[in-house]
PLY file of the C-alpha trace (Angstrom):
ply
format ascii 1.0
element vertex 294
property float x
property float y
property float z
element edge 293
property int vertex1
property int vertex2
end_header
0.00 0.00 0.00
1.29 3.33 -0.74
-0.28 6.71 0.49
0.63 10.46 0.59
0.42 12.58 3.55
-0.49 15.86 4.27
0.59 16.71 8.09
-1.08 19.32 9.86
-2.02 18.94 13.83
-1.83 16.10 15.52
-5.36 14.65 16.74
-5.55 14.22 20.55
-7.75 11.32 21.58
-10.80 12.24 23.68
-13.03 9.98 25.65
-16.74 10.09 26.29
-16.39 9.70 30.13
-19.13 11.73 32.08
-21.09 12.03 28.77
-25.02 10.94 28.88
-24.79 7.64 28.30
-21.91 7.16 26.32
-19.56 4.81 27.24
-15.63 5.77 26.51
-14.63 6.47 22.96
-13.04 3.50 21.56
-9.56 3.20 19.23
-10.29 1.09 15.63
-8.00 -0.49 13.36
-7.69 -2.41 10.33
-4.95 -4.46 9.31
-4.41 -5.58 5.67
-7.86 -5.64 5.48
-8.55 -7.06 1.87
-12.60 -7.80 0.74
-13.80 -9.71 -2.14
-16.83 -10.75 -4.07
-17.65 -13.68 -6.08
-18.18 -12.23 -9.87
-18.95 -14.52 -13.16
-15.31 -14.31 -13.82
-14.14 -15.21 -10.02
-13.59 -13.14 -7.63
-14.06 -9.73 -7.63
-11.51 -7.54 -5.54
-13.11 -4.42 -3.92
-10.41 -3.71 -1.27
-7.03 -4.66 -0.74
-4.20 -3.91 2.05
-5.70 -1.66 4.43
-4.09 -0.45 7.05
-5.79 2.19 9.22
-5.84 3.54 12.88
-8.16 5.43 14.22
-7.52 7.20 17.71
-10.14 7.11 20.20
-12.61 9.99 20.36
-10.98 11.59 16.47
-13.40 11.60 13.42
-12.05 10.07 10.35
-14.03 10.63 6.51
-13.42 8.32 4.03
-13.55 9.43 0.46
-13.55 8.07 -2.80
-15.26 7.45 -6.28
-18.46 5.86 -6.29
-17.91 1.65 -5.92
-14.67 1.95 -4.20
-15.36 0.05 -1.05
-16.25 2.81 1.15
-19.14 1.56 2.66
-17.47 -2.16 2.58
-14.81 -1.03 4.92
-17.63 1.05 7.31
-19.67 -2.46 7.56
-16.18 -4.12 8.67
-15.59 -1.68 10.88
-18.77 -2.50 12.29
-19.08 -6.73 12.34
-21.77 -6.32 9.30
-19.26 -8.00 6.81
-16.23 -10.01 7.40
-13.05 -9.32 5.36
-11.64 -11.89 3.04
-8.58 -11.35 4.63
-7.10 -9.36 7.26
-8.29 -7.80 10.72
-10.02 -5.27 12.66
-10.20 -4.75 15.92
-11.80 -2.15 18.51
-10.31 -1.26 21.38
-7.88 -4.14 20.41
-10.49 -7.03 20.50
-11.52 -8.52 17.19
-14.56 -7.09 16.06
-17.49 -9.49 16.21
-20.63 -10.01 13.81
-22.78 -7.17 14.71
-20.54 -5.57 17.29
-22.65 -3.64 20.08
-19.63 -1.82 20.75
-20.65 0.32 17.64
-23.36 1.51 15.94
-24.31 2.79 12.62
-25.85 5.91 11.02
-27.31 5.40 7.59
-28.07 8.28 5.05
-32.04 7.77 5.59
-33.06 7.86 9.40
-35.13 4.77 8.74
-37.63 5.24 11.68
-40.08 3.19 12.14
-43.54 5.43 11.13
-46.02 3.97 14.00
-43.46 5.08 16.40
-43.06 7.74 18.62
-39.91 9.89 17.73
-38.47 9.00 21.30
-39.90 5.51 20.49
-37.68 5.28 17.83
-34.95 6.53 19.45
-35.64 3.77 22.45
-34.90 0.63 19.44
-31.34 1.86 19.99
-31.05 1.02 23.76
-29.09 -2.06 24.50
-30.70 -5.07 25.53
-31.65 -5.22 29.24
-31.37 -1.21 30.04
-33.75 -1.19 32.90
-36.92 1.08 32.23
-36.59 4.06 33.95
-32.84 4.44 32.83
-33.91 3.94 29.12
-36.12 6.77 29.37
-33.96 9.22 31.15
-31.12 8.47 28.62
-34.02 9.05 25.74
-34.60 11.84 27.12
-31.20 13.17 27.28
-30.49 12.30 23.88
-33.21 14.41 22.55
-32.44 17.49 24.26
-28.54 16.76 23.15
-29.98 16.74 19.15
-32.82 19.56 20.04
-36.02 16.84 19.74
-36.92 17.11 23.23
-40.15 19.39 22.28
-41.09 16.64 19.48
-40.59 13.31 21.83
-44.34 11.80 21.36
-44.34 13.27 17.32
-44.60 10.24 14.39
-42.19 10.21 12.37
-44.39 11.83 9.48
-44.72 14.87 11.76
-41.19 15.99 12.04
-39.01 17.61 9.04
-36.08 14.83 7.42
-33.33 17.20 9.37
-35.31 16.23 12.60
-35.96 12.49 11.62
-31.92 12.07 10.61
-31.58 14.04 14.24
-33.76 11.05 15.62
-31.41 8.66 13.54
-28.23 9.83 15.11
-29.69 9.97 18.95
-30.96 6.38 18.08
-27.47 5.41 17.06
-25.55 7.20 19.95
-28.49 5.40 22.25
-26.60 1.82 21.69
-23.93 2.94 24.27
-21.37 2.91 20.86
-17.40 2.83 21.80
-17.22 3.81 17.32
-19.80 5.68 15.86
-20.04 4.70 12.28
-21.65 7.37 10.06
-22.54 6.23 6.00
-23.55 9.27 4.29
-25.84 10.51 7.12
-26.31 13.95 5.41
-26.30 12.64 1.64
-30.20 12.49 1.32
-30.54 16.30 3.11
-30.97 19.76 1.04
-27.45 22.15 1.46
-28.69 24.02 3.95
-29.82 21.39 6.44
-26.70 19.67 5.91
-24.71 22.54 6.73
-26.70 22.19 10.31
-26.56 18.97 10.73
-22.58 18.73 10.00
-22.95 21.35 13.14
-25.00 19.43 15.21
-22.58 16.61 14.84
-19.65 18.59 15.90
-22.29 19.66 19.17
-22.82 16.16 19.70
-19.10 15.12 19.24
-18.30 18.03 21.80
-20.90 16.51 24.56
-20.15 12.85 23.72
-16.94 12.14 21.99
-17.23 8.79 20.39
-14.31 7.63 17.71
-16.50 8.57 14.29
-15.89 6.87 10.92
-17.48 9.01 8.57
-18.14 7.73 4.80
-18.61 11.03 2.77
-18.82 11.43 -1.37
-18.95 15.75 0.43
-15.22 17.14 0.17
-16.21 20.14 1.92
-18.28 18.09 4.70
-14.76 15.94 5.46
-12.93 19.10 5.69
-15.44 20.61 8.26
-16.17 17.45 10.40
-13.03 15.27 10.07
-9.69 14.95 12.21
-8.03 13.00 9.24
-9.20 12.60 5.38
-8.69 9.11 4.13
-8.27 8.66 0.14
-9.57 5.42 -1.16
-9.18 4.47 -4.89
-7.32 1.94 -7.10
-3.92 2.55 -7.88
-1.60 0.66 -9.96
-2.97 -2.54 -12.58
-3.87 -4.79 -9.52
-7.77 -4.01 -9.04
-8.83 -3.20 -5.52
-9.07 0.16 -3.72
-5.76 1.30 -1.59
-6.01 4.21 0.95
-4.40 6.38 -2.09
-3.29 9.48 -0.21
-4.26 10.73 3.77
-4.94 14.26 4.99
-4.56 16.00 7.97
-7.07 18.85 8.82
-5.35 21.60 10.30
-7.34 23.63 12.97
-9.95 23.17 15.99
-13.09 22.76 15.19
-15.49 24.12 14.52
-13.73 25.54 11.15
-14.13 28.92 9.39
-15.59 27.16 5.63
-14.19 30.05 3.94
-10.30 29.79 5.05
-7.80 29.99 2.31
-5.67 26.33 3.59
-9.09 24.13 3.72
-9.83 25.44 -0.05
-6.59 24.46 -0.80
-6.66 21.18 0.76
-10.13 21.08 -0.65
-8.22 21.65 -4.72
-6.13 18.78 -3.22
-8.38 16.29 -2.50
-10.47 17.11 -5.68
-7.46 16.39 -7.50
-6.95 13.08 -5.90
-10.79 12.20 -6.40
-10.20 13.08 -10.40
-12.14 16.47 -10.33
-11.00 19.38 -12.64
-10.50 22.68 -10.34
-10.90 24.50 -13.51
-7.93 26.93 -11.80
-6.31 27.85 -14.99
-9.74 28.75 -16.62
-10.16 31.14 -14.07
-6.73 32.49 -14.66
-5.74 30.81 -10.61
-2.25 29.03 -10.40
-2.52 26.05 -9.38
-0.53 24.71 -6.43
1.32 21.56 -6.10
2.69 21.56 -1.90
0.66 22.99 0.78
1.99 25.11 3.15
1.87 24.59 6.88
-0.07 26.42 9.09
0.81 27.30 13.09
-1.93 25.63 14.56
0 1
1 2
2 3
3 4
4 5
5 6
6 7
7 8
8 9
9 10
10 11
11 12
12 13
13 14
14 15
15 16
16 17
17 18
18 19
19 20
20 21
21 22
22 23
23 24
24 25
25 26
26 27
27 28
28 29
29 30
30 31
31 32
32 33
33 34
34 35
35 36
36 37
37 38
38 39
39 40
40 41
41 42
42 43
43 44
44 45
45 46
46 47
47 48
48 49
49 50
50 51
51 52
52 53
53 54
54 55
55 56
56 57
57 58
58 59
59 60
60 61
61 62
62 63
63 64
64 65
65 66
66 67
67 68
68 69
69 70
70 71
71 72
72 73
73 74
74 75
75 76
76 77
77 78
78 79
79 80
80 81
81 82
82 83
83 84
84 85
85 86
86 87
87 88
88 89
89 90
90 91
91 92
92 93
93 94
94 95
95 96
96 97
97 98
98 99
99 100
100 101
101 102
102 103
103 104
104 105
105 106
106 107
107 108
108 109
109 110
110 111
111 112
112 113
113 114
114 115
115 116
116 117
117 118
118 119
119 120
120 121
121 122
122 123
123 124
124 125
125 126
126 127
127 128
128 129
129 130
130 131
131 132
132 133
133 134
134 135
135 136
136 137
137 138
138 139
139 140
140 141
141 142
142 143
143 144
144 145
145 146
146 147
147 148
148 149
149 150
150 151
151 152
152 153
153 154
154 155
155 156
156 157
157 158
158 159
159 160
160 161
161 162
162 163
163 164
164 165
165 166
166 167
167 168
168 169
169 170
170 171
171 172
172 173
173 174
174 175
175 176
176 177
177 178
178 179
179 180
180 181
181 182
182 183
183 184
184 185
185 186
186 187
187 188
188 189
189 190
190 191
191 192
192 193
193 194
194 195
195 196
196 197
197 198
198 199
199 200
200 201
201 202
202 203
203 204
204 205
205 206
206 207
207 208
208 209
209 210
210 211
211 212
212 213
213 214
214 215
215 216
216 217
217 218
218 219
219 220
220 221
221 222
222 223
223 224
224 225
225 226
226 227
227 228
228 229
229 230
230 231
231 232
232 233
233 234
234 235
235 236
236 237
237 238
238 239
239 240
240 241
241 242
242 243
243 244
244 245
245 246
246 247
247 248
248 249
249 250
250 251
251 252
252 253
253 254
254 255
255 256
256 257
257 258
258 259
259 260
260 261
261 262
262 263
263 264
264 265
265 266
266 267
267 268
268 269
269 270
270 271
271 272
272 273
273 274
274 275
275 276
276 277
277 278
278 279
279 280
280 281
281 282
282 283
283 284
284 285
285 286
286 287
287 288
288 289
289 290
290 291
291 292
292 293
């Protein structure tokens, strides 16, 4: 595997202690984690030699062309799929088939329409939560995502920014270690994704769980994300590599009009095959970027 690096700060883990309900954030990694499928003409390689580690409590976004594994290596990460070779472990155990130390956020919120909205969020509580702590963790979880005032609403009764809120405070409701995030934006219009990308950060600042993000948004993984992974093929031998990883300089949350994350943004545009159309606009085109004292 070969990748490029941009350095910037270095992430500092964070753990969830003291958080509602939220047990501590949880390190992942993959080791030459390689995945398969069975095709007319044999196997079918979709990933191959990934190595990844993610700290506990950072957010990670994984980018790349449409196809390239990304949401493969999120249901790894999670015990929804098992590699064809290779290993992943959280918190250094092996991850197991449908690992309740994490939980998933999916790009529709997928709530369940004769539900209550705080019913919905309840399907996320561990097995055995007593009760009466199930319902004051519910109800913390709402007023963390700003549902509190729409607990008993259906599901039909609430905007899609509020049901994907739902989604997430259902997700975070498993007790996760890794919170692992496919596209939870993708299906929202610009402006409630801006929001929700903030909301995330809120959430991330009350409860820091390790996120894996899967984003096809280059501006979204340079707002939300600690580190900016690059999948694609590279070389002859088919199978996506982690082709080139980012650094985000700066604290979040991040000023979306700074001149270094639109040049990191040309970057990573660049990597994904995108024309910047610099020259066109009569804009030299870099080819290092600078660092910044963060």
């Amino acid at each position: 595997m070969t990748a490029s690096s941009v350095t910037g700060r270095t992430a500092t883990a964070r753990t969830g202690a003291g958080a509602p309900g939220v047990r501590d954030a949880a390190p992942l990694s993959f080791r030459g984690i390689a995945r398969s499928f069975p095709a007319a003409d044999g196997d079918q390689p979709v990933l191959r030699d990934i190595g990844l580690d993610v700290a506990a409590g950072d957010i990670v976004a994984i980018l790349g062309p449409s196809g390239c594994g990304k949401s493969t290596l999120l249901r790894i990460a999670g015990g929804l799929d098992r590699p064809t070779r290779g290993d992943v472990t959280i918190d250094g155990s092996p991850v197991a088939p449908f690992d309740p130390r994490s939980a998933v956020g999916f790009q529709e919120p997928r709530l369940l329409p004769w539900r209550s909205i705080a019913g919905n969020v309840a399907l996320g509580l561990p097995r055995g939560t007593p009760r009466a702590a199930g319902r004051e963790l519910v109800a913390r979880l709402l007023d963390l995502v700003g549902l509190a005032a729409f607990a008993g609403h259906r599901p039909r009764e609430v905007s899609g920014g509020m049901a994907q809120r739902a989604s997430l405070a259902r997700a975070l409701a498993r007790n996760p270690g890794v919170l692992l995030l496919d596209e939870p934006f993708g299906a929202l219009d610009a402006l409630t994704r801006l929001k929700m990308q903030d909301l995330l950060l809120d959430v991330h600042a009350a409860a820091p769980t390790t996120v894996l993000l899967v984003t096809h948004d280059v501006d979204e993984a340079l707002q939300l994300a600690d580190r900016i992974i690059l999948l694609g093929p590279e070389g002859e031998e088919p199978g996506a590599v982690i082709r080139q990883t980012v650094v985000v300089p700066g604290r979040r949350p991040r000023d979306r009009g700074s001149a270094e994350l639109a040049e990191l943004r040309g970057r990573l545009l660049d990597g994904l095959g995108i024309d910047r159309h610099g020259a066109a606009r009569g804009i030299a085109s870099t080819t290092t970027i600078p660092h910044y004292p963060y």
